[in-house]
VOGU-3710 file (C-alpha; in Angstrom, 3 decimals, decimal comma):
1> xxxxxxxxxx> 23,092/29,952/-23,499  20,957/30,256/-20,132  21,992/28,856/-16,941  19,068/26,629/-17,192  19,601/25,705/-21,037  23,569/24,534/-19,179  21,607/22,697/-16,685  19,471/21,105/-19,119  22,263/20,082/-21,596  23,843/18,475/-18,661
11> xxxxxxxxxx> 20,717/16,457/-17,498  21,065/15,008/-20,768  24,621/14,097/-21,206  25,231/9,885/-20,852  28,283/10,822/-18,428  26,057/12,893/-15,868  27,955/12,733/-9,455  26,213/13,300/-6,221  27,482/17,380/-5,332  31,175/17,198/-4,550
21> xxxxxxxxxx> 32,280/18,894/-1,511  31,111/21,730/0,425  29,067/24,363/-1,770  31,104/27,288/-2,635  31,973/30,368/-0,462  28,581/33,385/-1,361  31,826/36,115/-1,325  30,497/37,509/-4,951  27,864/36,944/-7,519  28,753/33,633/-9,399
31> xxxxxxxxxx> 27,039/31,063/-11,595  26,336/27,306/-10,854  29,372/24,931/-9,804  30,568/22,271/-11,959  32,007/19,102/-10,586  34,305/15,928/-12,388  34,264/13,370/-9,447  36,473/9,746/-8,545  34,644/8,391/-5,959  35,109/4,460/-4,267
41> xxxxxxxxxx> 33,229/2,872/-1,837  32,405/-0,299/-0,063  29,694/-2,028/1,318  28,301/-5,327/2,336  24,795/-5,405/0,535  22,350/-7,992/1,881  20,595/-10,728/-0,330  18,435/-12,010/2,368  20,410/-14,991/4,697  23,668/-13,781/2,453
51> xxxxxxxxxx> 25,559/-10,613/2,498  28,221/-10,262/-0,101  31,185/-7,088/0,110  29,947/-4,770/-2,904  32,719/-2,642/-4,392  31,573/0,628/-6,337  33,211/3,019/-8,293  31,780/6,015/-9,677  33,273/8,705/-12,381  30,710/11,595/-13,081
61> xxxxxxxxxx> 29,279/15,222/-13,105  27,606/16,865/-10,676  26,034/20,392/-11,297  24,664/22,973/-8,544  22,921/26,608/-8,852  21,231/28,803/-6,133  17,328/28,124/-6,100  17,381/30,946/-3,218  19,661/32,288/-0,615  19,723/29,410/1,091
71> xxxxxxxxxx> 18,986/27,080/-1,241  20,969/25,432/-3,538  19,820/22,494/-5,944  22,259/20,202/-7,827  21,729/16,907/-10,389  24,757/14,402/-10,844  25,598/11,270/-12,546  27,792/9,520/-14,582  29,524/5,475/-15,209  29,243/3,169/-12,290
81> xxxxxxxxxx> 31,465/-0,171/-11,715  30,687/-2,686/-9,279  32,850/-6,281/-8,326  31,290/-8,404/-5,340  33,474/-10,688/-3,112  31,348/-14,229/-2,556  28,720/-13,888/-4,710  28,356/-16,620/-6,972  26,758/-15,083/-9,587  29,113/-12,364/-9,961
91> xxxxxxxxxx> 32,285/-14,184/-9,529  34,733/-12,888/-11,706  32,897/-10,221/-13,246  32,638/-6,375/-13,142  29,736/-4,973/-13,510  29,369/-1,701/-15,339  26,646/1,008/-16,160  25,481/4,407/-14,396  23,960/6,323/-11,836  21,843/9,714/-11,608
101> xxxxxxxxxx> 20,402/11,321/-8,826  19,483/15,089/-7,276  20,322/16,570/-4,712  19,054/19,618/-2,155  21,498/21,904/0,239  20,533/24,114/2,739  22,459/26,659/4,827  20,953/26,865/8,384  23,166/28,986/9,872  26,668/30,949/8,931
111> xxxxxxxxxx> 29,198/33,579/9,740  32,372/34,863/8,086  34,160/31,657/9,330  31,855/28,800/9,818  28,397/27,659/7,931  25,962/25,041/9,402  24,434/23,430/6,361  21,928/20,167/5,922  21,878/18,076/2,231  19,515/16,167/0,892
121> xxxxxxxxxx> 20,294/13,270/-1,897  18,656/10,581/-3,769  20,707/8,195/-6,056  19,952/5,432/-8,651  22,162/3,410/-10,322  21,846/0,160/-12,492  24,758/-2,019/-13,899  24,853/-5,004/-15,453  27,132/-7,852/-16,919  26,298/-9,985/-20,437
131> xxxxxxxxxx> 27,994/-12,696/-21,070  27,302/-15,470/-23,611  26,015/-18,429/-20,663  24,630/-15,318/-17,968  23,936/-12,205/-17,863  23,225/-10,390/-14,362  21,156/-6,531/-13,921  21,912/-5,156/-10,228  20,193/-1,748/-9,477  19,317/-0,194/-6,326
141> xxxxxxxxxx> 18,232/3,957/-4,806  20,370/5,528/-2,237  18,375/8,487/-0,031  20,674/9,780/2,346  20,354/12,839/4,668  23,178/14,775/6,128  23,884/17,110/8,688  27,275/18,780/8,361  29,506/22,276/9,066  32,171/23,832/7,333
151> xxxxxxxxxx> 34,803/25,879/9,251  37,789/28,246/6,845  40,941/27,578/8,459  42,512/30,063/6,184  41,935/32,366/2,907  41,774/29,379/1,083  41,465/26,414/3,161  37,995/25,034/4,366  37,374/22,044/6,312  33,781/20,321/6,869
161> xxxxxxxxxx> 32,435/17,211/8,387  29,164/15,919/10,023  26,865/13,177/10,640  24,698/11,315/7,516  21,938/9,163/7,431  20,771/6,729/4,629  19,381/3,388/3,528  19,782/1,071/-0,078  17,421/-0,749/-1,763  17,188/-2,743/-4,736
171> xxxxxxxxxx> 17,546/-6,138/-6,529  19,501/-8,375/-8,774  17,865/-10,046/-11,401  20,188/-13,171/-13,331  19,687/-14,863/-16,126  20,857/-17,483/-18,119  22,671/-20,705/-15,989  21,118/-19,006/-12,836  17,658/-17,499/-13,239  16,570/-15,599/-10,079
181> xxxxxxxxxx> 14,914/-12,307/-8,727  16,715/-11,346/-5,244  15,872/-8,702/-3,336  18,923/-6,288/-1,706  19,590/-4,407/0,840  21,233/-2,222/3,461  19,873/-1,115/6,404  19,216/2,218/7,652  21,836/3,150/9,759  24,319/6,681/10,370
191> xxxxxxxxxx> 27,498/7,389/9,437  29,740/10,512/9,102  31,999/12,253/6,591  34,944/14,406/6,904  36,846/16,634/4,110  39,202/19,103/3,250  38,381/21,878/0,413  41,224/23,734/-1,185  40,261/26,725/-3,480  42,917/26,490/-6,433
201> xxxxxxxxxx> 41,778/30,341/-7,615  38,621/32,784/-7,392  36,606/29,933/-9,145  38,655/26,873/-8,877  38,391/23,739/-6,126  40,128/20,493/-5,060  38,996/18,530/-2,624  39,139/14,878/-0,571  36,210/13,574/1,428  36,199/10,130/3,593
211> xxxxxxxxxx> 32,979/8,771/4,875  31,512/5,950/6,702  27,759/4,545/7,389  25,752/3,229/4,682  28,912/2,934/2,374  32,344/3,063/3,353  34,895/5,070/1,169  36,133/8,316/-0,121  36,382/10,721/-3,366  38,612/13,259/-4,954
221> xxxxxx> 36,555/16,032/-6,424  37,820/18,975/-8,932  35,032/21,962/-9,218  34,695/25,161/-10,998  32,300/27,902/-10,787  30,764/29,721/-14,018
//
């Protein structure tokens, strides 16, 4: 099977994450990264007057392969699960579906201990709740930009961090006792992010990222190269 047939196949899969980690060291010639990723985050979303706390959880793959030297283009996704805190027509539910999205990295700059990179993502994810007296659809898109380096502190060690940029947008559509269209949102704003990346063998990777700005949360991230 081609590396694109793998990338493909993968596209296509129901459980499909935004890249985990930092990409992987260019020390030999190997095949695209595969990523399983437990990622939690919080944020207060706006409904317009209102903003309600917005829990999300995300379990997923992400894939990545080189488009060029420099270059490296990934595609992620997988389940989502959102709870809300005030929201009355969410109150006591959890919300469940998925999210997809693609993503772009860039090296700008690197040496045999440090790499000066910039990513590019865009996200979508819908879940909803049906019950027999409501049902409730929330979706939104995530674009976020980031600016970031990653330093080795050993063999096997790396540590990264930098600055990120990004928005949300969507809306929540109810049905049922409520009926209504609302508009969310969060506001453009920055944020930063800051991880540790542990190389488990030549192609093996464990890793923990926290992050604040847009969303507030962190991941653990297990990723293989083939």
């Amino acid at each position: 099977m081609t590396r694109f047939a793998v990338f493909w196949l993968l596209m296509t899969l129901p459980v499909l994450v935004e890249a985990a980690g930092p990409l992987t060291p260019d020390d030999r010639d190997a095949g695209p990264d595969l990523s399983l990723r437990f990622a939690r985050a919080k944020m207060p979303l706006d409904y317009g007057g209102h903003a309600y706390d917005t829990n999300n959880r995300w379990i997923g793959l992400s894939l990545r392969e080189k488009a060029s030297q420099r270059v490296t283009l990934g595609m992620y996704g997988g389940y989502a699960y959102v709870t809300q805190t005030g929201n009355p027509v969410t109150a006591g539910m959890e919300l469940d579906g998925f999210h997809a999205g693609f993503s772009l990295h860039g090296v700008m700059l690197e040496n045999r201990r440090a790499r000066l990179f910039y990513a590019l993502d865009y996200t979508y994810q819908k879940v909803d709740h049906k019950g027999d007296t409501q049902t409730v659809v929330i979706e939104w898109s995530q674009p976020q930009a980031q600016l970031g380096a990653i330093v080795s502190l050993a063999p096997n060690f790396r540590l990264y961090g930098g600055g990120s940029y990004g928005r949300i947008d969507g809306e929540e559509r109810a049905s049922g006792t409520i009926n209504r269209t609302t508009e969310i949102s969060r506001a453009a704003r920055g944020g930063g992010f800051l991880g540790l990346d542990l190389a488990t063998d030549p192609d093996g990777y464990v890793g923990v990222e926290v992050r604040y700005g847009v969303i507030r949360g962190g991941e653990i991230y297990f990723k293989r190269r083939y």
